[in-house]
N, C-alpha and C positions, 0 to 999 in steps of 0.2 A: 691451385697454389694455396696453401695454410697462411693461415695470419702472420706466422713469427715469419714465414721465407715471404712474403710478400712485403710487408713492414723492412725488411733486411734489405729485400731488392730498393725498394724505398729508396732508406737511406745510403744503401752504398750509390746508388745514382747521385745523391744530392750533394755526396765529398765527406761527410760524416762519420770520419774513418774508427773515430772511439765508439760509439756508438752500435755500429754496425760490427765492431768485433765482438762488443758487451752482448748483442742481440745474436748473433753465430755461436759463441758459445752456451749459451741459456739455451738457444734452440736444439742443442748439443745434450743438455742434461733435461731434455721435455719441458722447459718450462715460457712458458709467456713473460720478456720483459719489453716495458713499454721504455722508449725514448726520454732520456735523463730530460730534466729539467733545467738542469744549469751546463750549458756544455760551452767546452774551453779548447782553445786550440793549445795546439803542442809545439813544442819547439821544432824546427823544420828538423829532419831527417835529415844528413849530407851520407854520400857514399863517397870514400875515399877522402883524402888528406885535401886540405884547403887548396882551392885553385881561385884565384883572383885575379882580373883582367880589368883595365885602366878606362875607364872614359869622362868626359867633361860634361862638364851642366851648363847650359846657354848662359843660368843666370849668372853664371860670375861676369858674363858680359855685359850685364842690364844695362849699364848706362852706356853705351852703344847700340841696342838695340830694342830699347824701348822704344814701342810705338806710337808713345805720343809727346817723341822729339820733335822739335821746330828746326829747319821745315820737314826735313823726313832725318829718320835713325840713320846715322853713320855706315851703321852695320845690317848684313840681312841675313837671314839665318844660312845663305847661300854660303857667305862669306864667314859665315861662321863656322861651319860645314870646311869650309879649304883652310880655316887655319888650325882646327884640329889636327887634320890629317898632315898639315907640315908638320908636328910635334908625334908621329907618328904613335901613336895611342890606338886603341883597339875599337870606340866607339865613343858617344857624343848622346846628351840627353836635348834635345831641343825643346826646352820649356814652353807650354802652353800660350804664356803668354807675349809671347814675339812673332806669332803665324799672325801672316798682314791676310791669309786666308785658310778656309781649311778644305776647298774646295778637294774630289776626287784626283782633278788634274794636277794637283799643285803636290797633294800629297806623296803621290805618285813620284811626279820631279823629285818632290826631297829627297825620298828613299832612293830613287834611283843613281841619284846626285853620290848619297852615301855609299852604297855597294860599287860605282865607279870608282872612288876614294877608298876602298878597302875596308869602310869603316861600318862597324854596325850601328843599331839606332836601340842604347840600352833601355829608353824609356821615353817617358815624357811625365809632365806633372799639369795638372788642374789645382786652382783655387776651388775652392770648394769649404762652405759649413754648415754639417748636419747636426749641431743643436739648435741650428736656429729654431722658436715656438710658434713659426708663424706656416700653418700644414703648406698654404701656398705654396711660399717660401722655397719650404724643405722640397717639395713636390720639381720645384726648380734646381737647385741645386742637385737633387739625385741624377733629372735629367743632363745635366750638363756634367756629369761622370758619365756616364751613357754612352754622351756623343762622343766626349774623348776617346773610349775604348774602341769604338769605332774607329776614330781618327788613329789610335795608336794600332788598331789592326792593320790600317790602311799602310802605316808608315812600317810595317814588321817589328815593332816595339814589343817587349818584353815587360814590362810592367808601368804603372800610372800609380804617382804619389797622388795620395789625396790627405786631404785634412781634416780632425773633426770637430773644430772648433770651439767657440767661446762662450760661455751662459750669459742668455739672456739677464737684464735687469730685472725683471718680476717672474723667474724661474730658479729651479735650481739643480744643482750640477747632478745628481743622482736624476733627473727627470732628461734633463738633458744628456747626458750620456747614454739612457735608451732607447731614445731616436737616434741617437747615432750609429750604435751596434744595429739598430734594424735598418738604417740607411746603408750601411755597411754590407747588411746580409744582403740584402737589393742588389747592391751593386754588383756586389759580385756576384750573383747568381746568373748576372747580364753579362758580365768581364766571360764568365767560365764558357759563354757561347762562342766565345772570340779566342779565347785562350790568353788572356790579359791580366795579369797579374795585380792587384791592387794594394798597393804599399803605403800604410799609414804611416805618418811623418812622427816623430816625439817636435811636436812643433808647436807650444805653449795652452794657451786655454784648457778643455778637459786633459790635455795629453803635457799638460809643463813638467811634472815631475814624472820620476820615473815608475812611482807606485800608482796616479793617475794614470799612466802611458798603459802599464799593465795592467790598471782595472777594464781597460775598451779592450785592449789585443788580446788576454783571456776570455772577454765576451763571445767573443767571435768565432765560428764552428764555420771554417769554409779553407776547399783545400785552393782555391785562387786569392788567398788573402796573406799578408805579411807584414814584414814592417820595412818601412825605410828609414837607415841605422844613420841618423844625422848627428855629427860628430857636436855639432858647433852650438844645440840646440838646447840641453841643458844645463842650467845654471843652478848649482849645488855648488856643498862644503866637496862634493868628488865626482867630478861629472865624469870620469874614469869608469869609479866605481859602478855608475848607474849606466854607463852604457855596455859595462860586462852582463851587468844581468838582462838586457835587451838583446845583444844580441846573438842570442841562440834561434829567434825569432826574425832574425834580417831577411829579405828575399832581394835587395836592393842598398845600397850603400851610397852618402854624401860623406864627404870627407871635408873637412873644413879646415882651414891650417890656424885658425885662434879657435878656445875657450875661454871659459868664464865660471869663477866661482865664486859665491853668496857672498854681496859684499864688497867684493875686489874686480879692477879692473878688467878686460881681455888681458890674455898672454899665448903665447907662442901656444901652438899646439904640439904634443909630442906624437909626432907621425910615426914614429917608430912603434909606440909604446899603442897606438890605435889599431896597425895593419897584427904588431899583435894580438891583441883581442879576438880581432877578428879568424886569425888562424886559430888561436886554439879553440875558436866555436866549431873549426871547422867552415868554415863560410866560402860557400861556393858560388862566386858569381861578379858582376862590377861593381867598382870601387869609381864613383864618379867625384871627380874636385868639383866644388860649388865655392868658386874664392868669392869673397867677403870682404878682404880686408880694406885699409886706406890705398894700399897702393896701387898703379894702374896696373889693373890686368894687362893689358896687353906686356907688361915688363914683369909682372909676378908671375902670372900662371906659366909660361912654359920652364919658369924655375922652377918649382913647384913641381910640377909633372913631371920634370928629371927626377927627382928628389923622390917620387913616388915612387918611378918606374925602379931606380935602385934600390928601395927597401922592400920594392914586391916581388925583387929578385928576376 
């Protein structure tokens, strides 16, 4: 095999799809080009018109199912699991942080539990921060992306938010953003053995704004990598505006019923004017409620979720 089709096989194995077309065609005109320096992922491809399907996020339950309610949470992901499914929705994210286990067998259950229920299991999400400076640290944190994708193998999940957090006190944010992209490359290179989608949140620290959000999500050269298009997460003079230009890049979607802009209070969110956005990116795939607000989920959300289900037609 020659350098250029060796190098080609290379990187089309490793998901490198710019690259590996820039190297197919060079190999095309006799010439040797070696692998770009700065490589940037592209906005996902969709085929066909926007298809969008409903599921919920554990956490809008949190205070029902946090684990470390006295004496035990009200709520368990079991039951969290059957009151989706009354609200007849298409699937359910069970956030990381309410499994009282992650054992094979337990995992098993859930899933099982779900496709009894008709429901799928769109994801799951990990706490997770890869700026941290501390190599240990970081060395911990990748692992425990690791084990989730495992865990969301286990469970038939389709992608795992993660986060890429916050700069250290005696670092700084350009240092710490390339441990991130290379925590990033890691993880997914581990995700893509599972087939586990890994979805970056626009969730404050390196990723608060929108030009921050796109200096990591452009870093990143991996075709198991995306973002998760969280409505509720930036705070600007147009948080509108800055989630149109994110999401061409969604592989996973939060939807939040408030915003917040520079300044001024929360206010209502315009769900209409959001599940827009997202059609005309094209965006093909769930739209999960993550409620937020004051009022009791158990009386907001399956309002809310009508409310979706009619403007996603």
């Amino acid at each position: 095999m020659s350098v250029i089709r060796r190098e080609c096989h290379d990187l089309k194995g490793s998901g490198t799809r710019r690259q590996f077309m820039q190297m197919t065609l060079a190999a095309g005109a006799g010439l040797t080009l070696r692998p770009t320096s700065t490589p940037a992922i592209e906005p996902i491809q969709r085929n066909g018109k926007s298809h969008i399907r409903l599921s919920l996020a554990g956490y809008s339950y949190r205070k029902y199912l946090a684990l470390n309610l006295k004496p035990k949470p009200p709520m368990t992901l079991d039951d969290f699991v059957e009151l989706a499914a009354g609200m007849n929705i298409d699937a359910v994210e069970p956030t990381a942080y309410y499994f009282a286990e992650t054992s094979p067998e337990y995992l098993a259950h859930l899933k099982g539990k779900c496709s009894r229920l008709g429901l799928d299991i769109s994801g799951t999400a990990v706490g997770n921060n890869f700026c941290t400076s501390n190599p240990s640290k970081l060395r911990e944190e990748i692992q425990s992306v690791k084990n989730w994708v495992e865990h969301a193998s286990r469970l038939g999940a389709k992608t795992i938010r993660i986060f890429a957090g916050g700069v250290d006190k005696s670092d700084t944010e350009e240092k710490a953003r390339s441990r991130c992209v290379e925590a990033i490359q890691e993880s997914c290179d581990y995700a893509a053995k599972f087939g586990i989608i890994l979805a970056l949140e626009n969730h404050g620290g390196i990723v608060a704004t929108i030009d921050q959000m796109l200096a990591v999500v452009q870093a990143v050269k991996h075709d198991w990598f995306g973002v998760n298009w969280d409505t509720g997460n930036f705070i600007s003079a147009d948080p509108y505006a800055d989630l149109t230009r994110l999401a061409p890049y969604a592989v996973t979607v939060q939807i939040k019923t408030e915003i917040q802009r520079t300044g001024k209070k929360k206010e209502n969110a315009d769900l209409k004017r959001l599940i827009g956005i997202l059609r005309a990116a094209d965006y093909r795939g769930y739209v999960a409620l993550e409620y937020e607000a004051a009022e009791d989920p158990k009386t907001a959300v399956p309002r809310h979720i009508e409310t979706l289900k009619k403007l996603m037609g």
